[in-house]
C-alpha positions in Angstrom: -10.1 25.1 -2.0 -9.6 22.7 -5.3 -8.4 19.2 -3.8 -4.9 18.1 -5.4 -4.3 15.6 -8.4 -3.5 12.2 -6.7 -0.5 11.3 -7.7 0.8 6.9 -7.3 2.2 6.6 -4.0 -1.6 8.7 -1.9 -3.4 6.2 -4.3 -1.6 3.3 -3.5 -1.6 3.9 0.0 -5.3 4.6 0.0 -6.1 1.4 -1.9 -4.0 -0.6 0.8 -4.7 1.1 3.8 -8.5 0.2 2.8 -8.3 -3.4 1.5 -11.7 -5.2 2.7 -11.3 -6.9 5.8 -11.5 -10.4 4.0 -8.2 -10.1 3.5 -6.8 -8.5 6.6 -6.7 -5.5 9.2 -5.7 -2.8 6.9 -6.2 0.5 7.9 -4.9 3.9 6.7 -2.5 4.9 9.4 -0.6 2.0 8.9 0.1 3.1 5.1 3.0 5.9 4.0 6.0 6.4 2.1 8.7 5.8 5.2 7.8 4.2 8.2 7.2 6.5 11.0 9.1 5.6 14.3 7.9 2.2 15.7 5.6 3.5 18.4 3.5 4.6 16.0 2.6 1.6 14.4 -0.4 -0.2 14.5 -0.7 -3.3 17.4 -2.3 -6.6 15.8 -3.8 -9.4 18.5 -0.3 -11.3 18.7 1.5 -8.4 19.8 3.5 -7.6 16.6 3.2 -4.2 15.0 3.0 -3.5 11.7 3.5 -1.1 9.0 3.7 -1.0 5.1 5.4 1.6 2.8 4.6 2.0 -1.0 7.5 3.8 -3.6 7.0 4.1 -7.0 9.9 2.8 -8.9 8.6 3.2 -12.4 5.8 2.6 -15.3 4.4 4.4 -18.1 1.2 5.9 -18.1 -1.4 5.0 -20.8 -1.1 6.9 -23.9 -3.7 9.1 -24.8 -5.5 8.5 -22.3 -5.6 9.5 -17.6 -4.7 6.1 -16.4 -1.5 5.7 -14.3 0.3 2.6 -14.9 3.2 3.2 -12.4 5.3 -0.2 -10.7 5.5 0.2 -6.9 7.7 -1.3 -4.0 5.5 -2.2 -1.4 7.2 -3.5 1.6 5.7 -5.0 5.0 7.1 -4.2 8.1 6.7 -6.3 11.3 8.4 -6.0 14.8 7.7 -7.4 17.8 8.0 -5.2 21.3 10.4 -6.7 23.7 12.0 -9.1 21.2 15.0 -8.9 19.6 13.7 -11.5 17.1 12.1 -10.0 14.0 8.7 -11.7 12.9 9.8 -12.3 9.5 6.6 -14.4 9.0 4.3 -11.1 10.2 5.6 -9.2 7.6 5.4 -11.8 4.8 1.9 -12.2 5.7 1.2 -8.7 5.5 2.1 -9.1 1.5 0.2 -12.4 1.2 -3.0 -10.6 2.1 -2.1 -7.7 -0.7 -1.4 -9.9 -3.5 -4.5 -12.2 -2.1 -6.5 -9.1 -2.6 -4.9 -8.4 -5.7 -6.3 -11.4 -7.7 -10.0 -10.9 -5.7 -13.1 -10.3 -8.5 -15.3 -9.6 -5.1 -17.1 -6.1 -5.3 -14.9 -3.0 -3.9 -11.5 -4.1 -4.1 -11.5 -2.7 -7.3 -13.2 0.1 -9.4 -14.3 1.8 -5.8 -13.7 5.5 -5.5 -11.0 6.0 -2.6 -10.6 9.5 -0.5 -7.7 10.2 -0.6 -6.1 12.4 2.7 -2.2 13.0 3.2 -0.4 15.0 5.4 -3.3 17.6 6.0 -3.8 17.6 2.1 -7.1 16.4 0.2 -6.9 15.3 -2.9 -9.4 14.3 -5.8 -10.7 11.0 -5.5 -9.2 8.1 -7.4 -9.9 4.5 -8.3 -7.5 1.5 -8.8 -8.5 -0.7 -11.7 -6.1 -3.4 -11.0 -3.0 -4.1 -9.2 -0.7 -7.0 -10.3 2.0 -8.6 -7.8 4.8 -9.0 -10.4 7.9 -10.3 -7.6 7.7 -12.9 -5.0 7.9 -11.4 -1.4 11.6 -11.5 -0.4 13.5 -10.8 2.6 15.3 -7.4 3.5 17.9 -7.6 5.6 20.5 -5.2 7.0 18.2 -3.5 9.6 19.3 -2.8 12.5 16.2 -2.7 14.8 15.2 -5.7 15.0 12.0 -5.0 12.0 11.2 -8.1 9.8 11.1 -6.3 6.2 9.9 -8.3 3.1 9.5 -6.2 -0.2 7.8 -7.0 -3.5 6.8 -4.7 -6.9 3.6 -4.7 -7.9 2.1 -2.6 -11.3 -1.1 -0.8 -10.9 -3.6 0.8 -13.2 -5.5 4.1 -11.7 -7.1 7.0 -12.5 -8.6 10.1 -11.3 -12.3 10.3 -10.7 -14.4 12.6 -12.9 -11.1 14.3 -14.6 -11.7 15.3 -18.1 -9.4 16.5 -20.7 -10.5 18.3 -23.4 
């Protein structure tokens, strides 16, 4: 079976969900579009679960050329079982690591090929070239639950591994 095209938001998550520990406790499964119910989250050392979700809101792709250029919504979730006060400062940190990672020249943050696995699919391996933090984390509010939820945009450049076109 062929794997898929990647497409922004299995990249974006991939290149999150793997950010090198320097910068944090990332992992995959705490990585998707929506927020899956709260159980489900990952469980840091202080007790506060976390979670991040990644939309594309817009960009232009490079002319002339396979490289995704797409702006994404990335927002940090935090909440803390038990409380009914959400950890607004877990969830802004969660978005301080990203964009601390974002500016990193270390070796694998960027230009390493990510395998990429959603929902049961495979698709092609992909590498981010860079990722920009264009908005200051702010504050979402309006949730009912109790989540912290701070969002900012960020622009990414990406392409497919080993695609061609003639």
């Amino acid at each position: 079976m062929m794997a898929l095209h990647p497409n922004t938001e299995v990249v974006v998550m991939a290149w999150i969900g793997s950010i090198p520990g320097q910068f944090g406790n990332f992992s995959p499964n705490m990585v998707a579009t929506q927020p899956p119910p709260e159980q489900n989250w990952p469980l840091n050392l202080d007790g506060i679960q976390n979670f991040i979700t990644v939309t594309t809101v817009g960009g232009s792709p490079m002319v002339g050329m396979p490289v995704a250029r797409p702006l994404v919504e990335v927002k940090a979730y935090a909440t803390k079982p038990g409380s009914n006060k959400p950890p607004w400062f877990a969830a802004n940190n969660l978005l301080q690591q990203i964009w601390l990672a974002s500016m990193s020249k270390l070796p694998g943050v960027f230009g390493r090929v990510l395998t990429i696995q959603s929902q049961g699919k495979i698709y092609a391996p992909a590498c981010v070239i860079e990722a920009t933090v264009h908005t200051e984390a702010r504050r979402v509010y309006g949730d009912p639950r109790n989540w912290a939820i701070y969002s900012m945009d960020m622009a990414f450049s990406w392409r497919e591994v080993g695609l061609v076109i003639q």
